[in-house]
PDB file of N, CA, C, O and CB in Angstrom:
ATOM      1  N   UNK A   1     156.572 139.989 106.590  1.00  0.00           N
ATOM      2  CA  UNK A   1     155.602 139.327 107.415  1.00  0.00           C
ATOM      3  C   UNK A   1     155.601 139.899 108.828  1.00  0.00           C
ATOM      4  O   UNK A   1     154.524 140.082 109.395  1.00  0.00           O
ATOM      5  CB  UNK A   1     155.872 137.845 107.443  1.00  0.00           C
ATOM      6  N   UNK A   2     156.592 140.148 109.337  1.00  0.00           N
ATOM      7  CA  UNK A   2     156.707 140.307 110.591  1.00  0.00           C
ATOM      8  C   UNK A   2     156.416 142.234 111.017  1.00  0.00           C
ATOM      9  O   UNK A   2     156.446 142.722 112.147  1.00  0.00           O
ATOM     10  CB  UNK A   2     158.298 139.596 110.916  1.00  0.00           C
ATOM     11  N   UNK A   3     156.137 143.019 109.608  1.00  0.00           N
ATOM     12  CA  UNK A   3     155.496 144.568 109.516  1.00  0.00           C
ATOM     13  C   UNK A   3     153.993 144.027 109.599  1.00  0.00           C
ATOM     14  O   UNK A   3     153.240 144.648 110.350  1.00  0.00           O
ATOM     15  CB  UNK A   3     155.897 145.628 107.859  1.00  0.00           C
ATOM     16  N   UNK A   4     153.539 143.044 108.974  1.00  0.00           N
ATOM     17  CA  UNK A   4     152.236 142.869 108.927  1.00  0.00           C
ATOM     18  C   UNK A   4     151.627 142.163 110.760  1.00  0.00           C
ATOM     19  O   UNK A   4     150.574 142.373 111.363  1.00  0.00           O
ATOM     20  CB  UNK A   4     152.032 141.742 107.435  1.00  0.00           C
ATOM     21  N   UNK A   5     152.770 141.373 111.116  1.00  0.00           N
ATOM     22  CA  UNK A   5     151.924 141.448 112.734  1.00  0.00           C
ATOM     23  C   UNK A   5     152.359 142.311 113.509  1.00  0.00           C
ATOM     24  O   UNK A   5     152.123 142.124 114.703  1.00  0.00           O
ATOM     25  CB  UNK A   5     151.988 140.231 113.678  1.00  0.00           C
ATOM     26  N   UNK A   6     153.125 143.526 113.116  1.00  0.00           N
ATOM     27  CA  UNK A   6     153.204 144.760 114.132  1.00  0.00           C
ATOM     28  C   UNK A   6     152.095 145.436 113.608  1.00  0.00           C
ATOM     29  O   UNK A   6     151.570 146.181 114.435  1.00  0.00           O
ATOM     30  CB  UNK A   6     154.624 145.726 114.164  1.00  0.00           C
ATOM     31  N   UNK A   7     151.437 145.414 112.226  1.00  0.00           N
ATOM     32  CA  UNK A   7     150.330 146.469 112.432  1.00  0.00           C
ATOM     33  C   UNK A   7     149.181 145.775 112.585  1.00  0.00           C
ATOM     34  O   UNK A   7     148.123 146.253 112.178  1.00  0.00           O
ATOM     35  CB  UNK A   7     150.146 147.482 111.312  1.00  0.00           C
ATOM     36  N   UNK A   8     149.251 144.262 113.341  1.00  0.00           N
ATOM     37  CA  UNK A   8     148.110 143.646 113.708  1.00  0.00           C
ATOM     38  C   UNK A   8     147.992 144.218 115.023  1.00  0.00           C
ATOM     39  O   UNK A   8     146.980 144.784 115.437  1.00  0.00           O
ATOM     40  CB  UNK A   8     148.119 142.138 113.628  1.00  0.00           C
ATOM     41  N   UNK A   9     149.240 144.025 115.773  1.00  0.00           N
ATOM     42  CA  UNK A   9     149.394 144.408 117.178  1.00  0.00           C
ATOM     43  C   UNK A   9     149.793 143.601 117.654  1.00  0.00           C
ATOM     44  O   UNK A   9     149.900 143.731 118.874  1.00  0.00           O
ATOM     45  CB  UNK A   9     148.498 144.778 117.880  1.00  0.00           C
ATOM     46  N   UNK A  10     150.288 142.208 117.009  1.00  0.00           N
ATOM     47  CA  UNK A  10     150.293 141.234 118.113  1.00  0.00           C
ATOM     48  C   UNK A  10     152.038 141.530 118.661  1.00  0.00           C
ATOM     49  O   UNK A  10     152.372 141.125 119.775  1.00  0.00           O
ATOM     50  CB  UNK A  10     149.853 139.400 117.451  1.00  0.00           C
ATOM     51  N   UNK A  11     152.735 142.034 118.038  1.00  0.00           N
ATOM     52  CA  UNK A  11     154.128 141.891 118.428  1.00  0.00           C
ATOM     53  C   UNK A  11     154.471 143.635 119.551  1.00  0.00           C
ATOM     54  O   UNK A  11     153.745 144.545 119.153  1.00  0.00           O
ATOM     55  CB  UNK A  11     155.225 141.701 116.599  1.00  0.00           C
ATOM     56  N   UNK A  12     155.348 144.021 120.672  1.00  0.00           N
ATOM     57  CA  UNK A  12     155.144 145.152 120.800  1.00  0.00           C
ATOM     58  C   UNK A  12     155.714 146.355 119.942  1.00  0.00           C
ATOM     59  O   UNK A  12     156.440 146.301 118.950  1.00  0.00           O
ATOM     60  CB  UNK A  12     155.376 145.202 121.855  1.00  0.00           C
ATOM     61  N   UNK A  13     155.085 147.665 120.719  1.00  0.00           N
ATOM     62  CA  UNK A  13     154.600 148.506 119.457  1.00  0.00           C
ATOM     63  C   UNK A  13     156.222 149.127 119.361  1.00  0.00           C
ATOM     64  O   UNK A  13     156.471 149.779 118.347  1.00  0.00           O
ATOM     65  CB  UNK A  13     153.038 149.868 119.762  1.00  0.00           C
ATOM     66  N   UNK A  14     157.125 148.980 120.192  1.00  0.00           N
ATOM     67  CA  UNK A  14     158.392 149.502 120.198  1.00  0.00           C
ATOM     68  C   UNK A  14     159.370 148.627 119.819  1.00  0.00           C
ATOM     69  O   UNK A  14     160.427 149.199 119.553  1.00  0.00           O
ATOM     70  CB  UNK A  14     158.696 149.989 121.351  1.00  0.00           C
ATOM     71  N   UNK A  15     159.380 147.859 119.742  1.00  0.00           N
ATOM     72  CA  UNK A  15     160.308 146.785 119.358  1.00  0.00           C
ATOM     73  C   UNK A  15     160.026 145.299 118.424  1.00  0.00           C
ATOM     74  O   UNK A  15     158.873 144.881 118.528  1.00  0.00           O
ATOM     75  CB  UNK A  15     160.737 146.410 120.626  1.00  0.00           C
ATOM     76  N   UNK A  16     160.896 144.533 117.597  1.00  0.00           N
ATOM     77  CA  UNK A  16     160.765 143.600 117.377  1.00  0.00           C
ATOM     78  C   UNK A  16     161.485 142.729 116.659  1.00  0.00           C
ATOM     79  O   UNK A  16     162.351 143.194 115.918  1.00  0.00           O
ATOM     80  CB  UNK A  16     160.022 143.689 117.182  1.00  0.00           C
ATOM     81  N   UNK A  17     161.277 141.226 116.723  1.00  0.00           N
ATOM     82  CA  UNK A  17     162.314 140.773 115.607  1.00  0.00           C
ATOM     83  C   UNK A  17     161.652 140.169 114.477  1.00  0.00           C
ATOM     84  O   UNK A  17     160.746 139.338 114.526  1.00  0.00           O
ATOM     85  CB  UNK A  17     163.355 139.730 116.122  1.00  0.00           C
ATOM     86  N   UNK A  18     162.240 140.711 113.367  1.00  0.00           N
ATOM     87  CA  UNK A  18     161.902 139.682 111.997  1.00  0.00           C
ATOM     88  C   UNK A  18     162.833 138.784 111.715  1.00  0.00           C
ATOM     89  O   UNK A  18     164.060 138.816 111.626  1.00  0.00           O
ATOM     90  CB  UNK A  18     161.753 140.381 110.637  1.00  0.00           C
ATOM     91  N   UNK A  19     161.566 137.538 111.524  1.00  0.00           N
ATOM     92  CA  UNK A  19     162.179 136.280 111.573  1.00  0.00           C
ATOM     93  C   UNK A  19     162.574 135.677 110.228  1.00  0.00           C
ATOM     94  O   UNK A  19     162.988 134.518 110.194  1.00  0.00           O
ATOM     95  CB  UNK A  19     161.310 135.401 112.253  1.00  0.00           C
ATOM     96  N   UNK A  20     162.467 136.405 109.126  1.00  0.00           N
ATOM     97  CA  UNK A  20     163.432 136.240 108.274  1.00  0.00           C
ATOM     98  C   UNK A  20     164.161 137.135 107.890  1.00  0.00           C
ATOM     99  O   UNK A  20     164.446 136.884 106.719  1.00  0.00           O
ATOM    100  CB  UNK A  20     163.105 135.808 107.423  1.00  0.00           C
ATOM    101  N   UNK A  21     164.717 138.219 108.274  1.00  0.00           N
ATOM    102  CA  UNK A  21     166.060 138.723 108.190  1.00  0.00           C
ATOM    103  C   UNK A  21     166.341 138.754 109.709  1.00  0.00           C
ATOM    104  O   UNK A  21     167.415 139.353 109.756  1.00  0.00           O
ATOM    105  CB  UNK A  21     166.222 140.195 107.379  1.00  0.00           C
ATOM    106  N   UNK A  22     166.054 138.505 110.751  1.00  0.00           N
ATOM    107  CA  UNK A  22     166.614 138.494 111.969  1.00  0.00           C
ATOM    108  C   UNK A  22     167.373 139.431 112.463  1.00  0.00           C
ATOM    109  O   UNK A  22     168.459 139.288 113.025  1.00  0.00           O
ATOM    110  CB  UNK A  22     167.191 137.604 112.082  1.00  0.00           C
ATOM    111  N   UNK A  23     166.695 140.561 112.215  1.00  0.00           N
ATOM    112  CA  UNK A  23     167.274 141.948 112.812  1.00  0.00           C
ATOM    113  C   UNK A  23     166.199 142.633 114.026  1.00  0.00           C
ATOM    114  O   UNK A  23     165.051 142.271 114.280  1.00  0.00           O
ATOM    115  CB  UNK A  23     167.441 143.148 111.394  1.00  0.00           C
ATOM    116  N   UNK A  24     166.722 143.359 114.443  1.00  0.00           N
ATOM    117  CA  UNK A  24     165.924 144.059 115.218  1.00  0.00           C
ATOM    118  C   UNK A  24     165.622 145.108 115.129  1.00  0.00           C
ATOM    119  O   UNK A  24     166.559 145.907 115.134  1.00  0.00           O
ATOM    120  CB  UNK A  24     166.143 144.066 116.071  1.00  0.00           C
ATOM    121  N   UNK A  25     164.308 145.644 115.011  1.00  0.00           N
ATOM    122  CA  UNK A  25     163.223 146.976 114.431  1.00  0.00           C
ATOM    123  C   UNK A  25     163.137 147.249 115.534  1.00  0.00           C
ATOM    124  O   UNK A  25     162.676 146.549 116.436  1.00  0.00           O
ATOM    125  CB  UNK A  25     161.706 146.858 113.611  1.00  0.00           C
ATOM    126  N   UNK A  26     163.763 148.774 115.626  1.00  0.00           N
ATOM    127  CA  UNK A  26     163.444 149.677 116.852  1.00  0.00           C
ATOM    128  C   UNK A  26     163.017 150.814 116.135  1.00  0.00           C
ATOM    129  O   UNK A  26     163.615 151.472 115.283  1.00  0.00           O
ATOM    130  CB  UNK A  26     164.684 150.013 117.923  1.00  0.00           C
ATOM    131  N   UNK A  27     161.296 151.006 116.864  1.00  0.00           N
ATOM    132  CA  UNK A  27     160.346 152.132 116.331  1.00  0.00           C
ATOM    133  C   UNK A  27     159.900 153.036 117.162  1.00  0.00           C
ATOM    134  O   UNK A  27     158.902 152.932 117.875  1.00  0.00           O
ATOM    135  CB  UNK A  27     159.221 151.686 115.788  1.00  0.00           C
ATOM    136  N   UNK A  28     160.955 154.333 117.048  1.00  0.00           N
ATOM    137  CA  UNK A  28     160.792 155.377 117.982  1.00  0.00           C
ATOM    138  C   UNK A  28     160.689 156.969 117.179  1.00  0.00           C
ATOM    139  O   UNK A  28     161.503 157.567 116.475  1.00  0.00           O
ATOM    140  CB  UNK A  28     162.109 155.241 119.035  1.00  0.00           C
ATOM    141  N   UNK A  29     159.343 157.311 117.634  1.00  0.00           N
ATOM    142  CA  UNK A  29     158.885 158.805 117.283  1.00  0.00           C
ATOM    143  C   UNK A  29     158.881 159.146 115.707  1.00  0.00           C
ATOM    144  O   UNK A  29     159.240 160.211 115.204  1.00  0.00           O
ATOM    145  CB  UNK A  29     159.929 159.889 118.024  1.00  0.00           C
ATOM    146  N   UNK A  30     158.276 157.723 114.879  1.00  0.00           N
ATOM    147  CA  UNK A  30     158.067 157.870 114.093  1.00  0.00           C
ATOM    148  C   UNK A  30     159.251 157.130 112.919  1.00  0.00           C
ATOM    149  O   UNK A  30     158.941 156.786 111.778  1.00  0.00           O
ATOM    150  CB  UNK A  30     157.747 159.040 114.292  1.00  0.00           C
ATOM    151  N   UNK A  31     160.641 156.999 113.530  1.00  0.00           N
ATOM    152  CA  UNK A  31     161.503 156.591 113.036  1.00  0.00           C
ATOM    153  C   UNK A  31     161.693 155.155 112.563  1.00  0.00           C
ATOM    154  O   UNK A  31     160.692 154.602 113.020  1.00  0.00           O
ATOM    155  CB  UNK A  31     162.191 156.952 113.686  1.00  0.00           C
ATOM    156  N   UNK A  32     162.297 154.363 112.006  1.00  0.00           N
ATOM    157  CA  UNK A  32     162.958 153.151 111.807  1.00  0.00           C
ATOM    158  C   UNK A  32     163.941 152.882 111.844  1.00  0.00           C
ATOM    159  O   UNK A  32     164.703 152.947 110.879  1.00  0.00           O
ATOM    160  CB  UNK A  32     162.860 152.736 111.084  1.00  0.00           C
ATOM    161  N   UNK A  33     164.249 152.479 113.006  1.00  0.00           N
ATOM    162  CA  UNK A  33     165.902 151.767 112.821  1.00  0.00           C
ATOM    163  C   UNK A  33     166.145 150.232 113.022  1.00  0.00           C
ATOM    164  O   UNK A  33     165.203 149.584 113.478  1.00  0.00           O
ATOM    165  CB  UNK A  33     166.959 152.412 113.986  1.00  0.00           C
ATOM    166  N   UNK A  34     167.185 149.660 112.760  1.00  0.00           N
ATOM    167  CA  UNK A  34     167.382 148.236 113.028  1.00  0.00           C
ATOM    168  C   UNK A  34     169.252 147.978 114.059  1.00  0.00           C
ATOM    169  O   UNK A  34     170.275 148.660 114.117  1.00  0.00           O
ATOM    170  CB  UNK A  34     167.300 147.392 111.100  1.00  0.00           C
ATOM    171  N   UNK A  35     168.880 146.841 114.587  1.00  0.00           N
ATOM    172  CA  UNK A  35     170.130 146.394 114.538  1.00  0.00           C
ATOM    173  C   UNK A  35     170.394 145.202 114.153  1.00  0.00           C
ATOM    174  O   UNK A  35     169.622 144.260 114.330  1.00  0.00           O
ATOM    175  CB  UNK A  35     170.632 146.512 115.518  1.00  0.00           C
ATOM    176  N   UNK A  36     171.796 145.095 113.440  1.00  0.00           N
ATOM    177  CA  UNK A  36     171.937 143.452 112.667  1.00  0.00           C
ATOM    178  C   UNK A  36     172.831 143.027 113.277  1.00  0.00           C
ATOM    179  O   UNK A  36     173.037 141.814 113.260  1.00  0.00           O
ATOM    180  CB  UNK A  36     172.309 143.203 111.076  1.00  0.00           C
ATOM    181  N   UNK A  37     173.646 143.893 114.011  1.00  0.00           N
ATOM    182  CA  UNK A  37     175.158 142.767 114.733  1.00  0.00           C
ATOM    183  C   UNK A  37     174.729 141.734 115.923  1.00  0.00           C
ATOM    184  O   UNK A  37     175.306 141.808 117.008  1.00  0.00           O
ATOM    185  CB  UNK A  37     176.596 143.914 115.691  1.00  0.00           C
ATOM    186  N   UNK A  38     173.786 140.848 115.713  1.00  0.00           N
ATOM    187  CA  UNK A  38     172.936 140.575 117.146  1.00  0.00           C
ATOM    188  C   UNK A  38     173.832 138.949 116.934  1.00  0.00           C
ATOM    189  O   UNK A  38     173.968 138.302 115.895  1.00  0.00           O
ATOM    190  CB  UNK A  38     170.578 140.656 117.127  1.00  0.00           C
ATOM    191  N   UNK A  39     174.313 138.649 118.268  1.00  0.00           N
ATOM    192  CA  UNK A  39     175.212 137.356 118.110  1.00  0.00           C
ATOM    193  C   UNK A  39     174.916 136.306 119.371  1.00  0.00           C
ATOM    194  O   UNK A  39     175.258 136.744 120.470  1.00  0.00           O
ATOM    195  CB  UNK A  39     176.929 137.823 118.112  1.00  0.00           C
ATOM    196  N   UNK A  40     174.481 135.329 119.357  1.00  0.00           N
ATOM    197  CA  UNK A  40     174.074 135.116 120.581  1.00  0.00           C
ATOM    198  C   UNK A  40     175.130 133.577 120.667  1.00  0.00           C
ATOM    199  O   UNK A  40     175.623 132.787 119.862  1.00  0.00           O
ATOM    200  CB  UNK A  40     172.186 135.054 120.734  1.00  0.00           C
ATOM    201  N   UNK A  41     175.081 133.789 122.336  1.00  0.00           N
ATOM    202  CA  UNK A  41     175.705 132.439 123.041  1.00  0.00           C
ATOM    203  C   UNK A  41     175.758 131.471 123.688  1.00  0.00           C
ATOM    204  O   UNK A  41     175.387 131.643 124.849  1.00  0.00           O
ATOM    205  CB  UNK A  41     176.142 132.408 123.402  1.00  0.00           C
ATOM    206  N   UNK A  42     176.169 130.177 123.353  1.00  0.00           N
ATOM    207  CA  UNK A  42     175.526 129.291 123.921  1.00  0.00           C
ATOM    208  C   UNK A  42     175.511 129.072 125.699  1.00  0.00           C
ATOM    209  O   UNK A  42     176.497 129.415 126.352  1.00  0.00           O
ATOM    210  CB  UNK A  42     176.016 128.244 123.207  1.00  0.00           C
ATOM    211  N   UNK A  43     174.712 128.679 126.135  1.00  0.00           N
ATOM    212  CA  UNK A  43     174.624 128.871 127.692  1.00  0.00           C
ATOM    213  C   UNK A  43     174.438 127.100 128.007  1.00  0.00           C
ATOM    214  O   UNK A  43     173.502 126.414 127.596  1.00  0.00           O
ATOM    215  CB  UNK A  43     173.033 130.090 128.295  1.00  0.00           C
ATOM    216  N   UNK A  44     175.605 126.621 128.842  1.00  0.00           N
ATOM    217  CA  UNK A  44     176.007 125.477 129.537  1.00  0.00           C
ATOM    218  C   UNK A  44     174.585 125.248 130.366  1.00  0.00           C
ATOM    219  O   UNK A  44     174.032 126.030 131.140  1.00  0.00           O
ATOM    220  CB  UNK A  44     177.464 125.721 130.485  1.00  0.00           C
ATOM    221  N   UNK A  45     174.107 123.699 129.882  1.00  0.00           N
ATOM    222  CA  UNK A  45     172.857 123.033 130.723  1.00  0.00           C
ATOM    223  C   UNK A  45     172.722 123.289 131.769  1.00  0.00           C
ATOM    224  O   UNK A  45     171.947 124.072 132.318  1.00  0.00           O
ATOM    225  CB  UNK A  45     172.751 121.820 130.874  1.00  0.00           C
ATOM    226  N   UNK A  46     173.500 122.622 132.151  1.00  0.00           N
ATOM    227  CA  UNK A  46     173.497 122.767 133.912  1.00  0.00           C
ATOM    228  C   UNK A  46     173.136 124.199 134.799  1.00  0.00           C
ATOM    229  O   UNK A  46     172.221 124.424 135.591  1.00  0.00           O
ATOM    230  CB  UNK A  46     175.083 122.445 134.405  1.00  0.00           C
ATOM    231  N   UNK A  47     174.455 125.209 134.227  1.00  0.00           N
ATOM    232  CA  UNK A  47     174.224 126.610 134.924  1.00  0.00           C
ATOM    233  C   UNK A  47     172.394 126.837 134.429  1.00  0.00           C
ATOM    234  O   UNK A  47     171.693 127.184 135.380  1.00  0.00           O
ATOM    235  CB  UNK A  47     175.580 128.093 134.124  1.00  0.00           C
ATOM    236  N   UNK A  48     171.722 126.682 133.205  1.00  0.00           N
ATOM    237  CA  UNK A  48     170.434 127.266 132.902  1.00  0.00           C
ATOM    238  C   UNK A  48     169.623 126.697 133.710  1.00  0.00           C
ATOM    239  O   UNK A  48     168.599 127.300 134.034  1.00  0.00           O
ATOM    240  CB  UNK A  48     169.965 127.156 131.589  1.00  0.00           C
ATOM    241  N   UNK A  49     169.872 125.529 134.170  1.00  0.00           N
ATOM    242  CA  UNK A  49     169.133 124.454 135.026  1.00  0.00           C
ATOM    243  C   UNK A  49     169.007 124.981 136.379  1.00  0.00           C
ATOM    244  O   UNK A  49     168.017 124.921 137.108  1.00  0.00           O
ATOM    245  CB  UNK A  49     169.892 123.039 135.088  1.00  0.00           C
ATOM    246  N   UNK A  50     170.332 125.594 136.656  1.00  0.00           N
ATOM    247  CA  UNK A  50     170.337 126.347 137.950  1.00  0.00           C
ATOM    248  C   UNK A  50     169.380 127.404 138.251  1.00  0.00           C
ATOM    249  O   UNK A  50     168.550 127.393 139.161  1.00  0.00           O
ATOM    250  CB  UNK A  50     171.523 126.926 138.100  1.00  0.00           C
ATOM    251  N   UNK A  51     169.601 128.383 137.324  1.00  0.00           N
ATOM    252  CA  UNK A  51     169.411 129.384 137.167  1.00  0.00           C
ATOM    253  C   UNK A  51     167.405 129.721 137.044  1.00  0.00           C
ATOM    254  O   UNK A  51     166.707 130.589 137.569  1.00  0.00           O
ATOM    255  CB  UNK A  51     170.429 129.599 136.011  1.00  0.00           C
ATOM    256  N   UNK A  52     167.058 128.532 136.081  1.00  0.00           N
ATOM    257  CA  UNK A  52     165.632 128.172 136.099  1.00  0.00           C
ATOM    258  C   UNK A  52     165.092 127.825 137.378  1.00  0.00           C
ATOM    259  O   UNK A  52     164.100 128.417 137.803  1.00  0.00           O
ATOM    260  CB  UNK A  52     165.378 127.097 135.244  1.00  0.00           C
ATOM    261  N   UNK A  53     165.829 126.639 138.231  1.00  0.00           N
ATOM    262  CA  UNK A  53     165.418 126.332 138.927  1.00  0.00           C
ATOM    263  C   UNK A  53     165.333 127.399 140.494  1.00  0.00           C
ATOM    264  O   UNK A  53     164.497 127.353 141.397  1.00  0.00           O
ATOM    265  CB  UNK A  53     165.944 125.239 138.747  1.00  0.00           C
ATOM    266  N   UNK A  54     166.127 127.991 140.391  1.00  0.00           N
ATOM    267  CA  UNK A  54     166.559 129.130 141.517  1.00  0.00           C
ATOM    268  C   UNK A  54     164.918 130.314 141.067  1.00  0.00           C
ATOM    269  O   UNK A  54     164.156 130.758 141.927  1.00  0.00           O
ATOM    270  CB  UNK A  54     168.767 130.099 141.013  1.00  0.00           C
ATOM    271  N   UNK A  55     164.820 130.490 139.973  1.00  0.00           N
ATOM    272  CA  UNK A  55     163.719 131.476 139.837  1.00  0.00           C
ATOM    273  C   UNK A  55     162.642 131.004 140.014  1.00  0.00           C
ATOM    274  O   UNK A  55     161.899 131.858 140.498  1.00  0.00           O
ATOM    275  CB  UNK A  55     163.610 132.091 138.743  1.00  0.00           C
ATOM    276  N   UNK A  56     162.087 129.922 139.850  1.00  0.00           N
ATOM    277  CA  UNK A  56     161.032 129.082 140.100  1.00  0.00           C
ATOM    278  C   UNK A  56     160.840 128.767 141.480  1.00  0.00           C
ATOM    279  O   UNK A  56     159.710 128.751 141.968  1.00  0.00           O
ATOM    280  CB  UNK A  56     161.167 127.954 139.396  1.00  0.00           C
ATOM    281  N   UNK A  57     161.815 128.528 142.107  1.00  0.00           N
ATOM    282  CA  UNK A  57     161.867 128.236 143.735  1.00  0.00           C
ATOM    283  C   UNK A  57     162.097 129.203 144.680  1.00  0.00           C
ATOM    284  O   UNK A  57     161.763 129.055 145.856  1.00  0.00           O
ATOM    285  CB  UNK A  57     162.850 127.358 144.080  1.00  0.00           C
ATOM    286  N   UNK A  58     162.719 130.319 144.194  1.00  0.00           N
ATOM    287  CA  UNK A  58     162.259 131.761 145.114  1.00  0.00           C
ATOM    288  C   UNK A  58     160.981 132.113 145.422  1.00  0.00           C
ATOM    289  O   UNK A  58     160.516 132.274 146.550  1.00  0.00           O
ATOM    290  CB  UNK A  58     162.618 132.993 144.492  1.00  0.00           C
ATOM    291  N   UNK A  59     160.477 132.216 144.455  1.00  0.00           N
ATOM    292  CA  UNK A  59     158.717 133.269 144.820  1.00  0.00           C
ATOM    293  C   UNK A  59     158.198 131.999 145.602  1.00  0.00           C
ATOM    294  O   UNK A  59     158.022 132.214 146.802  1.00  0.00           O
ATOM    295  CB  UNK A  59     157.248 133.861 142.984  1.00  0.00           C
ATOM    296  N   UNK A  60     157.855 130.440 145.071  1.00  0.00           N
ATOM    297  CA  UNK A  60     157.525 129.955 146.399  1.00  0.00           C
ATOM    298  C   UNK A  60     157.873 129.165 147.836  1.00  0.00           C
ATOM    299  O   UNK A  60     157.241 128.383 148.545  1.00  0.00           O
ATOM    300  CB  UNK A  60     156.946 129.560 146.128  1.00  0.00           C
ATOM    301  N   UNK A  61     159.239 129.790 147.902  1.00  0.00           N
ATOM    302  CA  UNK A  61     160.460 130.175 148.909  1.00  0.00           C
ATOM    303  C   UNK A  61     159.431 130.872 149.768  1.00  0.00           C
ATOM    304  O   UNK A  61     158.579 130.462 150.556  1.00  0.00           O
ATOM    305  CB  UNK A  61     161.926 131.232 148.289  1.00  0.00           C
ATOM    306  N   UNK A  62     159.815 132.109 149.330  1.00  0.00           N
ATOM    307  CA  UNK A  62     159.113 133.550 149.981  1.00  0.00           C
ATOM    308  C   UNK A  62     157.874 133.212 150.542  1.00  0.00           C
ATOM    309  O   UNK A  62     157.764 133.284 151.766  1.00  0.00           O
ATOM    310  CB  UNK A  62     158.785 134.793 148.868  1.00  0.00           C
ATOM    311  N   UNK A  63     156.756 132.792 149.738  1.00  0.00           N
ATOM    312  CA  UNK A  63     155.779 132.651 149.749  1.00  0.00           C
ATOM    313  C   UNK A  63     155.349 131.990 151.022  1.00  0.00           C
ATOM    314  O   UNK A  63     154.481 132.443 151.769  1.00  0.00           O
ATOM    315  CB  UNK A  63     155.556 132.207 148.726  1.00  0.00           C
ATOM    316  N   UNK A  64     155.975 130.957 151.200  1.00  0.00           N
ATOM    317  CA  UNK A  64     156.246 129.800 152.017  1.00  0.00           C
ATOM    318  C   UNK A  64     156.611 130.321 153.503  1.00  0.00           C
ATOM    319  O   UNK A  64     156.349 129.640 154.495  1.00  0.00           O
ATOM    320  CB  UNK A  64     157.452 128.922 151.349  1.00  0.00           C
ATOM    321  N   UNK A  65     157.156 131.423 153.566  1.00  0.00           N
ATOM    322  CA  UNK A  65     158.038 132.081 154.421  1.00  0.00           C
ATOM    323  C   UNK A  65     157.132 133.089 154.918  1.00  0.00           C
ATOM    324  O   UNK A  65     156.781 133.389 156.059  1.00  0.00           O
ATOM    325  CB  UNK A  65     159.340 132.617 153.772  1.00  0.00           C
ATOM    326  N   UNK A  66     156.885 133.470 153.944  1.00  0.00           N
ATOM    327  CA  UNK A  66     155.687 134.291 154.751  1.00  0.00           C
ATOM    328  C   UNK A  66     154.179 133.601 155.634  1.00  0.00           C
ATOM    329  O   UNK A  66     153.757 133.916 156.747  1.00  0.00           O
ATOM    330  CB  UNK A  66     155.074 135.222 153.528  1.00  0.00           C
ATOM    331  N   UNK A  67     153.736 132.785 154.846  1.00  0.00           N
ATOM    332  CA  UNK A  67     152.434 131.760 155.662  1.00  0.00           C
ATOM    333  C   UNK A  67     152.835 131.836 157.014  1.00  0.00           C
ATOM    334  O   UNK A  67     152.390 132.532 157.927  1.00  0.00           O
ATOM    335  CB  UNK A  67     152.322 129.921 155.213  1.00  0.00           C
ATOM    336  N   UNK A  68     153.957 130.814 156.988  1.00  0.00           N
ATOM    337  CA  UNK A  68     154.613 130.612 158.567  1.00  0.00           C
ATOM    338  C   UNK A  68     154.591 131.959 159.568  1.00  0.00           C
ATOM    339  O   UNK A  68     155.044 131.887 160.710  1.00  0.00           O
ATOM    340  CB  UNK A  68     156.354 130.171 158.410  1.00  0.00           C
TER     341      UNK A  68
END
């Protein structure tokens, strides 16, 4: 499924993940490769909370900073 929306276009043309084997398709110069060791970790509320909130409140930080 997930070959059929790369040759729709909707996914990009260099990369992607299929969501039922959950690997990653890297498509370069004609080639196919994947990677499967992909392991991910859980990230503590709070720090993401930070971290969201810090990116959201910079640009109109700045923004703000500049008017003045």
């Amino acid at each position: 499924m997930s070959v059929l929306f790369f040759l729709l276009g909707v996914l990009p043309r260099h990369f992607f993940l299929s969501p039922l084997l959950l690997d990653l398709f890297i498509i370069e110069n004609g080639t196919l490769g994947s990677i499967d060791n992909i392991s991910l970790q859980a990230v503590p509320i709070p720090a993401a909370v930070w971290l969201f909130g810090s990116g959201l409140g910079l640009p109109g930080w700045l923004r703000r900073k500049q008017a003045a």
